[in-house]
C-alpha positions as CSV (number, residue, x, y, z in Angstrom):
1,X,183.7,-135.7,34.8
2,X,180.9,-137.8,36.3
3,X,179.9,-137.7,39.9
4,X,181.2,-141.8,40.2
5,X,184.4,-140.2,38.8
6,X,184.6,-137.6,41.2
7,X,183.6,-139.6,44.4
8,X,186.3,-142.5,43.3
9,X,189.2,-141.2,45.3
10,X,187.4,-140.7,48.1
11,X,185.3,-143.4,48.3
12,X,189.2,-145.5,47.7
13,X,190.5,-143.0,51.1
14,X,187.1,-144.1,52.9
15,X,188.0,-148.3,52.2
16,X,191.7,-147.7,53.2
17,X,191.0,-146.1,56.1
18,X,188.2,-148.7,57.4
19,X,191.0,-152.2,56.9
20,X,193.8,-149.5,58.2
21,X,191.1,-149.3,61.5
22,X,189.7,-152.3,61.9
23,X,193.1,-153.7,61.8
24,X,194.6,-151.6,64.7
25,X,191.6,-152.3,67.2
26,X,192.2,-156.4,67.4
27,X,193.8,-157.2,70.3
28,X,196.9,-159.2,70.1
29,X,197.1,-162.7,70.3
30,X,198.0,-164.0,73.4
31,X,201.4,-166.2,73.2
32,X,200.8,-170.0,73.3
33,X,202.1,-170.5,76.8
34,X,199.6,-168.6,78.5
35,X,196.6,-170.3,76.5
36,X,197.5,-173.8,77.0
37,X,197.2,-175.9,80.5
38,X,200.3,-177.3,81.7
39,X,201.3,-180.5,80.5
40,X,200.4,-183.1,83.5
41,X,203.6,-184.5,84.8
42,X,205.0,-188.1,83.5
43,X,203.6,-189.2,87.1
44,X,199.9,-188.5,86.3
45,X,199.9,-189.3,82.5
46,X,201.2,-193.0,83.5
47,X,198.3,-192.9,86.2
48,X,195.5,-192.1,83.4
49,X,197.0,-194.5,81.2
50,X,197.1,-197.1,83.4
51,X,194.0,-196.3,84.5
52,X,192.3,-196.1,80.8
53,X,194.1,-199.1,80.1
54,X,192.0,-201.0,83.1
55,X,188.4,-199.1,82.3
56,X,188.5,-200.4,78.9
57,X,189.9,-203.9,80.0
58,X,186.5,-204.2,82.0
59,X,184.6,-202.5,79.0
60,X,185.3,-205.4,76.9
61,X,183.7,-207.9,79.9
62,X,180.5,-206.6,79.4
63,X,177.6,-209.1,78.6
64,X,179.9,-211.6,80.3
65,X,178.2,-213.9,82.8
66,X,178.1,-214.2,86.6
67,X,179.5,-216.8,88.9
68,X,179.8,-216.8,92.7
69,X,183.7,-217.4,92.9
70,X,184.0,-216.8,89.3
71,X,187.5,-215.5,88.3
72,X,187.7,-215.9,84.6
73,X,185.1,-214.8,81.8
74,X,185.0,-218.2,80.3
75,X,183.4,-219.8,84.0
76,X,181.7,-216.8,85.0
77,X,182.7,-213.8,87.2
78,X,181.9,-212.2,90.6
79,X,182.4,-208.8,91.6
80,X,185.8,-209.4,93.1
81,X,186.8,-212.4,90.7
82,X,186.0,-209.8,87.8
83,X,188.3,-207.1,89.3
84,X,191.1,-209.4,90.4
85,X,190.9,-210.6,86.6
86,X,190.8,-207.1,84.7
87,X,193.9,-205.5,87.2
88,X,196.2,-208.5,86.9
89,X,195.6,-208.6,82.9
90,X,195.2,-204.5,82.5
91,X,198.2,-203.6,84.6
92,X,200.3,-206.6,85.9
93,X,198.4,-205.4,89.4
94,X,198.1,-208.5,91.7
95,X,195.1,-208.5,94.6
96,X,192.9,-211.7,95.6
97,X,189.9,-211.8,98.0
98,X,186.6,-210.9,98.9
99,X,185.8,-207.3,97.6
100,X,186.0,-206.3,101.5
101,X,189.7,-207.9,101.5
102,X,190.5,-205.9,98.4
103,X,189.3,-202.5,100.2
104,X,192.0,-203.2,102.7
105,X,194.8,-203.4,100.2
106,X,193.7,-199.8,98.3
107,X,194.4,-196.7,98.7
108,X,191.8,-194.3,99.9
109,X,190.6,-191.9,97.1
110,X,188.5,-189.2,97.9
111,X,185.1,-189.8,95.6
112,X,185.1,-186.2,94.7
113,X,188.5,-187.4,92.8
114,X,187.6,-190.9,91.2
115,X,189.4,-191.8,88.0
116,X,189.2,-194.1,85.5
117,X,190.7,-197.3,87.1
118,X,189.6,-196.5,90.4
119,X,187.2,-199.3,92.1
120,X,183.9,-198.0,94.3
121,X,182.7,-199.9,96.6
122,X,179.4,-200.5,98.3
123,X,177.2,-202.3,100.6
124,X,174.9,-204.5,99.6
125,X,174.8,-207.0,101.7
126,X,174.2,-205.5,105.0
127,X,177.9,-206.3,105.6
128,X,181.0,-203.5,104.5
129,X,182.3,-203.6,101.6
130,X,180.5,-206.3,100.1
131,X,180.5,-205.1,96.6
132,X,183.6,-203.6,94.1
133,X,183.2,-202.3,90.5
134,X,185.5,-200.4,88.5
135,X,185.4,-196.6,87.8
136,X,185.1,-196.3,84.3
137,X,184.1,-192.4,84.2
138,X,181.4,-189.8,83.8
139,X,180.0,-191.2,87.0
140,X,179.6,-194.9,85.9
141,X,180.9,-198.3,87.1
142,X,181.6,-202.0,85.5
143,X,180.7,-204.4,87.9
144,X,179.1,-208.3,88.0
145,X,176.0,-207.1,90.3
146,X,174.6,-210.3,91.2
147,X,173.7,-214.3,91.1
148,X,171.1,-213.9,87.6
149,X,173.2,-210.9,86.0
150,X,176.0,-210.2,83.7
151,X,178.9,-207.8,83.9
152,X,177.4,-204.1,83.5
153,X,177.6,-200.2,83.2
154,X,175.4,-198.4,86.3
155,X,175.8,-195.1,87.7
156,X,177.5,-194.4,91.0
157,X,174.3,-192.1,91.4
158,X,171.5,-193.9,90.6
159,X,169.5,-194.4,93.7
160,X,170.3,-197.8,94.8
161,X,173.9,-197.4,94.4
162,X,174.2,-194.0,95.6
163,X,172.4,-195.5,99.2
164,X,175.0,-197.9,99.1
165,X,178.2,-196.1,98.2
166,X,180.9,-196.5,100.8
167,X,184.6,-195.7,99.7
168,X,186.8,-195.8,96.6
169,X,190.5,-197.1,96.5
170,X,193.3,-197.0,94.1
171,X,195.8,-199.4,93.2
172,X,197.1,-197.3,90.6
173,X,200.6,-195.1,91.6
């Protein structure tokens, strides 16, 4: 009997022992209820929705001219005309006014808790609330910033807007 022969059996113990032990040190697997985050309730996923529905409403503006008093794409838009526009056609959501008339109407959302949907506000005028865009996410904002522009991303944090940043508001519920 040769020495492969003779080590065989053991060598067969040795393996069955190893799967046997590395199968008992796993640790169980943890049901699915405690690994997945609650479902968010009807309430909230109609709010994202809504509010998705709207940031990609004023996604598909961009590139789109400005107008003082615009309210449609086709004449040109202005800050307020643009949001009026995307919140009536988005979500059946009615407002009308200046972009300080339509801060009045919102409801007040902390800026720590903006969502898609939401509109920022800012002051660039020297006068309150002279400016609106819509929250699109990941810090960024669709907007028709001035006289010789056209509808456009920014940042809520780059430096000019971040001076100027005064409030958000929701029309979403």
């Amino acid at each position: 009997m040769s020495l492969t022969d003779k080590l065989r059996p053991f060598l067969c113990a040795l393996i069955v022992c190893g799967v046997a032990a590395c199968g008992s040190l796993r640790s169980p697997v943890p049901p699915l209820s405690t690994v997945q985050p609650p479902l968010p309730s009807a309430e909230t996923r109609l709010r994202d929705s809504t509010g998705n529905e709207i940031a990609l409403f004023a996604l598909g503006l961009i590139d789109t001219g400005y107008r003082f008093g615009g309210k449609n794409p086709e004449a040109g838009l202005d800050c307020s005309g643009m949001v009026s526009y995307i919140l009536e056609r988005a979500a059946g959501i009615r407002v009308r006014g200046s972009a300080a008339d339509i801060a009045r109407q919102g409801r007040v959302v902390a800026s720590d808790e903006l969502r898609p949907g939401d509109l920022v506000f800012f002051n660039t005028r020297n006068a309150p609330f002279s400016h609106v865009g819509i929250y699109i996410g990941d810090e960024r904002f669709v907007h028709a910033p001035n006289r010789n522009g056209k509808v456009r991303i920014d940042r809520i944090a780059d430096r000019y807007y971040a001076q100027r940043f005064e409030a958000a508001r929701t029309f979403i519920d």
